[in-house]
N, C-alpha and C positions, 0 to 999 in steps of 0.2 A: 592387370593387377586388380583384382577382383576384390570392393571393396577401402581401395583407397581412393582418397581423396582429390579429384584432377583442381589444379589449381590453374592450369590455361589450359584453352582448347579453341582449335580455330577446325571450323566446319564449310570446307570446298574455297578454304582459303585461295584466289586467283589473282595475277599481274599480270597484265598486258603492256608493253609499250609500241605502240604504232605497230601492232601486229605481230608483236615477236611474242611470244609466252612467254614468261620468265620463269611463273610460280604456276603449277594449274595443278587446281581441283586438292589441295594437302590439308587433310585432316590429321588434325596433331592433337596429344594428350600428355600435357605433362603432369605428373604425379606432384601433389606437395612432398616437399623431404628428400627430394630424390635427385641426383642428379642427371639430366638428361642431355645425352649429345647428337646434334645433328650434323651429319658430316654429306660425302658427295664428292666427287670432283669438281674441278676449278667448270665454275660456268652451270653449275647443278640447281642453284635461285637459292643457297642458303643465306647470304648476306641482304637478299632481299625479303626474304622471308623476316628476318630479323629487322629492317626498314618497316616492313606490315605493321611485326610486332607492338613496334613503339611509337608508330604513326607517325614516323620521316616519309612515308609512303602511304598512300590513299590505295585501298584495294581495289579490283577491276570487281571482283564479286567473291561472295563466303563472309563468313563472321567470325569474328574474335571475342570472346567470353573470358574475361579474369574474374577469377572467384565469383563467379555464378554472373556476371554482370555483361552486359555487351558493350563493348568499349570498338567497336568497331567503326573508323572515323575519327575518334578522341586527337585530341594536339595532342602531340609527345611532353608536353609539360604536365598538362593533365594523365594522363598514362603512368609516367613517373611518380606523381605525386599517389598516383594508388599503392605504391610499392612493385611498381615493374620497372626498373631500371639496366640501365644499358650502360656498357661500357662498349670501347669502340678498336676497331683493328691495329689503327694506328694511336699510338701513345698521346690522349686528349689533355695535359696538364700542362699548367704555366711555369713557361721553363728558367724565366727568372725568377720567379718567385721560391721560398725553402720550401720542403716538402713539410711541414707545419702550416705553412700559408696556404700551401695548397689543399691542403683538408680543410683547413680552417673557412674559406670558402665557400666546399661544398656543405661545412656545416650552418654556416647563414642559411644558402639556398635551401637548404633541408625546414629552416627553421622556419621559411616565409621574407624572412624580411628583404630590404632591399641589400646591397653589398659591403654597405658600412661603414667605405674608406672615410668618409668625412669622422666617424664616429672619436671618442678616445680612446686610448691603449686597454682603459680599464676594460672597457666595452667589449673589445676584441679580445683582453686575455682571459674573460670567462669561458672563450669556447677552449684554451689551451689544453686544460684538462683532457678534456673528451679527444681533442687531435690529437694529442700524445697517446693517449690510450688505441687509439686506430690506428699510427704508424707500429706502436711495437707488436700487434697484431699482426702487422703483414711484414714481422723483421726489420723494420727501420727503424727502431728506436735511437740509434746513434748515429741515423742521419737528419734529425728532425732541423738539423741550420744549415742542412747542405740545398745548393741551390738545384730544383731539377733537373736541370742542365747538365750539372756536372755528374749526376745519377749516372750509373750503368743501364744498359737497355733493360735487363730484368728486373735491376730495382725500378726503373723507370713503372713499367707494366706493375709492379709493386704496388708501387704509388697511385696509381691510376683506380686502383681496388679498393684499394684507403679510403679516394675520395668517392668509388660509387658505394659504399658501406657507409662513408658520412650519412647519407640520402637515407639507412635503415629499410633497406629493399627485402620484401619477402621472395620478390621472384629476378635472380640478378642472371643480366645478359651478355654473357662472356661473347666477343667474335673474336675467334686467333687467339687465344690469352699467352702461348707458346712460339707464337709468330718468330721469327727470325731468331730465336736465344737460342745460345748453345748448351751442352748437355745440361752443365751445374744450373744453370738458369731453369732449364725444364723441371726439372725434379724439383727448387726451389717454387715457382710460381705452379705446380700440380700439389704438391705438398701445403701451401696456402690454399687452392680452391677447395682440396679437402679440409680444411679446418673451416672456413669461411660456410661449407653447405651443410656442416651440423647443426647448425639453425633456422635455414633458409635453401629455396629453391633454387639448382642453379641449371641455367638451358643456355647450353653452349654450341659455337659452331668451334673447330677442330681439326686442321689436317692431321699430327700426329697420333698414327693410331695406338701407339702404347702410351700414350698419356688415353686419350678415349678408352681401352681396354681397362685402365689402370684405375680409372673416375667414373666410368658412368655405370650405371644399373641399367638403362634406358637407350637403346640408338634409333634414331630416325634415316635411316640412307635417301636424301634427295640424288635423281640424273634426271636433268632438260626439265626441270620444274618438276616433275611430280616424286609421291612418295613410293621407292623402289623395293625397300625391305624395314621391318623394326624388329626390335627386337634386341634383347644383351646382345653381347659381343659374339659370344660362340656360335648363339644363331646365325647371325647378322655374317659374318666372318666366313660360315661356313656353305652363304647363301650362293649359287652358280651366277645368277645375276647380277650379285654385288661385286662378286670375284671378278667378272668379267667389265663391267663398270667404272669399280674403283680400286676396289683392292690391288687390281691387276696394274695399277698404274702408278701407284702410292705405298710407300714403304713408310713403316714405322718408324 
């Protein structure tokens, strides 16, 4: 994409664990604005790649550059707080609490401060505004007093979006965002990542490939750690090593 903007790039990015490759040698670019999807079969180092990212994981070797910077090594709290956040496979939100409480939260931690609970009601209902406005965003405006718990799995993953948009990410990191949901939930939670990356960058891992077909500008094909193909979809799609890789074993 010649002359756009990369806003991450990781250069001979590498994972070893006790001799196993995970991730070896992946030079990645993602465009600001764009959606970008990395996909692969099960066991391909995308999840860890996304560990790299946000430094749950210490790289073996290679570097990471967000917005021109080397953040390679950074705590994941530092990371975050650049505006690269992560959301995670399985549903990370507190399940007794409403999903109002549960934005509400990530909006303290957005803000700096400590958690609050000691604080008064008034204290905490200044942030009500702003939660309210980020549930009816991702469709829950008339679950703002329902406790997550009692969520559906899709509003659940719903919710989970909410709270990583509390945080105000330029570059947000989907793993699975369609994981386990059936159809109505797909088109539900791909219909929200497209309204959510008119603003901001989203680099996502993915098995289904017609939701990836349907969102991304951008594919990365990881197999056995390295990068196998990029490229849109119809490239990517139509690539003989992709076919035989993953396409050939994964259905949209």
């Amino acid at each position: 994409m010649p002359g756009s903007e990369v806003i991450l790039e990781t250069r001979g990015l590498s994972k070893e664990f006790r001799g196993f490759i995970a991730v070896k040698r992946v030079d990645l670019q993602v465009v600001r604005g764009t959606i970008h999807a990395l996909i692969g079969p099960n066991g391909a180092g995308k999840t860890t790649c996304f560990n790299l990212l946000t430094g749950f994981l210490p790289a073996t070797g290679g570097t990471i550059t967000y917005k021109g910077e080397d953040i390679t090594g950074a705590a994941p709290a530092d990371v975050a707080r650049k505006g690269l956040v992560r959301s995670f496979q399985i549903s990370a939100v507190f399940p007794y609490l409403t999903a109002l409480e549960n934005v509400r939260i990530a909006l303290q931690r957005k803000r700096g401060a400590s958690f609050d609970f000691w604080q008064s009601d008034r204290v905490l209902r200044e942030l009500d505004g702003r939660a309210a406005e980020l549930l009816a965003a991702v469709g829950l405006r008339d679950f703002r007093n329902t406790l997550a718990a009692e969520l559906s799995y899709g509003r659940k993953r719903a919710l989970e979006i909410a709270t990583t948009l509390a945080l105000d990410p330029e570059l947000m990191l989907l793993d699975e965002p369609t994981a386990g949901m059936g159809h109505e939930d797909v088109e539900r939670i791909a219909a929200l990542i497209q309204r959510v990356a008119k603003d901001r960058t989203v680099l996502m891992v993915e098995h289904n490939l017609g939701v990836v077909a349907s969102l991304s500008q951008r594919i990365t094909v990881l197999a056995r750690g390295e990068v196998l193909a990029e490229g849109d979809y119809l490239s990517v799609s139509k690539n003989p090593a992709v076919v035989a890789a993953y396409l050939g074993t994964e259905h949209a």
